[in-house]
Structure formats: structure tokens, C-alpha cells
N, C-alpha and C positions, 0 to 999 in steps of 0.2 A: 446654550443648553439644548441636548437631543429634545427634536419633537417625540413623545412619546407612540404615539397612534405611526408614526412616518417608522421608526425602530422596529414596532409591530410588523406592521405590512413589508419591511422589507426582509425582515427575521423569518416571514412565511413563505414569500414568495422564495428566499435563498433555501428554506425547507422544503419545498413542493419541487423547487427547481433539481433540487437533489435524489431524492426520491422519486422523480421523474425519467431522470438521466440514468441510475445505480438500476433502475425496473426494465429501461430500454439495452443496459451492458450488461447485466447478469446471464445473459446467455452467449457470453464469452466464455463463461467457465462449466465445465460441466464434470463427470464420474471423474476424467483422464486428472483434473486437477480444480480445486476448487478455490475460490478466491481469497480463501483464511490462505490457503497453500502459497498462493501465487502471491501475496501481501511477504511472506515470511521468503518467498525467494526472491521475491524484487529489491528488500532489501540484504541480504547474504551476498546476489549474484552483483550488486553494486559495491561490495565490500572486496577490499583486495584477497588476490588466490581465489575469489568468490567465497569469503569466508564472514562470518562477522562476531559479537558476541552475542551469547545469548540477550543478556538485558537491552541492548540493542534492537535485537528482534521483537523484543518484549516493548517495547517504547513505542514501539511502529505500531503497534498494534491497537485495534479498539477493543481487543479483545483482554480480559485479565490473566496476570501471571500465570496463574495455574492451567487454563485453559490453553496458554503460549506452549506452555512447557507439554503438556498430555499430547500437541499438536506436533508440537516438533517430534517429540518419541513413535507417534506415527508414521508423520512420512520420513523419518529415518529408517524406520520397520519394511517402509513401501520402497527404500533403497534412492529417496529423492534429494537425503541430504545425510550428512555424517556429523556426528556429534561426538565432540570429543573434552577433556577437560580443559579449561585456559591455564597455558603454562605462567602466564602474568596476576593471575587472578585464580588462586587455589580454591577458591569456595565458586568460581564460573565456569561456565563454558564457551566452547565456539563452537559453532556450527557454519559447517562447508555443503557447499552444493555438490552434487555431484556429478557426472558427468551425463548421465542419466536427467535426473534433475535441472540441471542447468539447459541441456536441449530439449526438455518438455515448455519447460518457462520461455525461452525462446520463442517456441512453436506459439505459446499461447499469447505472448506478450505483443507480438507480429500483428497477430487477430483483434484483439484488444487495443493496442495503438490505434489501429485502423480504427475500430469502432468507436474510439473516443476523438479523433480528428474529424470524422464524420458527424459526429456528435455538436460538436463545439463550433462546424465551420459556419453557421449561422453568426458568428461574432469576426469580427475582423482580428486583428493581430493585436491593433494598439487595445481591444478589447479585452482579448485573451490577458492580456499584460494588466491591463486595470484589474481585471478579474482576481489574477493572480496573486496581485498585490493588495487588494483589497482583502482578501480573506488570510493573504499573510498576516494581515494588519491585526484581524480576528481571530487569530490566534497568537497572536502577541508574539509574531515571528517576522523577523524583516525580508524583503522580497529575496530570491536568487539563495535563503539558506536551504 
């Protein structure tokens, strides 16, 4: 049986550890691209052609559908992605990065890598892996999906 009070304190400190980290890398993102953007092209630009589907996008997201959707019609507006109907899925969409798009996310991905390896190298490898795996676990996701 989980210690209760052991579940607590590690449940906070993996909250504080977060909010810690998200407070120290939020200044990866700024006017050029913001990190609702960059979440919705990290996964597009990892989809093939750089494309993906909408509910896709939407699944990545902590953000809810409708706010997905108002975001994407956006930076489609700001020319960072192209949205078009899914010819497999008549009631969907895909959305493509575009070439614009895809070299902004680059630009910032570059920066934001950097800044989250820097971040994290206080842990070793096999740590990073436990890390990994561990909150795969906590989200009821097996490591490497």
C-alpha cells in the first residue's frame, strides 16, 4: 500500500519542480512565437510532409478544443501554418507547417533545446531515463511512446 503523506510530498515537490523549470524556460518564447504556437508546431513539424491532423494537435494540447481550433485559425492568419480539409476524414482537418513556420519553430526549438538541457543537466542520463519513465508511468504511458 502507497504511504500516503510519501504520495503527498512527492506529488508537490514534482509540482514545484515543474513550475519551477516552465518559470526558468518561459522566456524561450516570446511576441516572434508563443509556446501554445510552438506546442501546435512541434507536433505538425514531427508529422510527415510536416503535416498532422487537427484532433491530433488537439490531443497535444493542455489547452481545450475550441481554444486549439481559434489558435490554429490564427497562426494560419500569421501564415505559420496551412489548414486544409482531411481528405480521409471529411468532418477533419490537417494542418501543415509551413515553410515560414517550420523555420521560425526551428529557430526557436534550437533555443529552447538548449535551455531545457541546461536545465536538466543537473541529473545524470540514467536519471533523465528514470525521470522519463517515471512520469510515463504517471500518465499511464509506457516509456519511448
Amino acid at each position: 500500500m502507497t504511504d500516503r503523506r510519501l504520495a503527498i510530498d512527492a506529488w508537490e515537490s514534482l509540482f514545484r519542480a515543474q513550475h519551477e523549470v516552465f518559470d526558468e524556460i518561459k522566456g524561450d518564447f516570446d511576441e516572434t512565437l508563443t509556446q501554445a504556437e510552438y506546442d501546435v508546431l512541434l507536433t505538425v513539424t514531427r508529422g510527415a510532409d510536416q503535416t498532422a491532423r487537427l484532433r491530433d494537435v488537439t490531443a497535444n494540447m493542455l489547452i481545450s478544443q475550441p481554444s486549439v481550433s481559434r489558435l490554429v485559425d490564427r497562426m494560419a492568419q500569421r501564415g505559420l501554418i496551412a489548414k486544409c480539409a482531411d481528405p480521409d476524414d471529411g468532418r477533419g482537418a490537417l494542418v501543415r507547417a509551413t515553410d515560414e513556420g517550420a523555420s521560425l519553430f526551428r529557430k526557436v526549438a534550437t533555443l529552447h533545446g538548449r535551455a531545457i538541457a541546461e536545465r536538466m543537466s543537473s541529473l545524470t542520463d540514467a536519471e533523465l531515463a528514470q525521470l522519463r519513465d517515471l512520469t510515463a508511468k504517471l500518465r499511464k504511458k509506457q516509456p519511448g511512446c
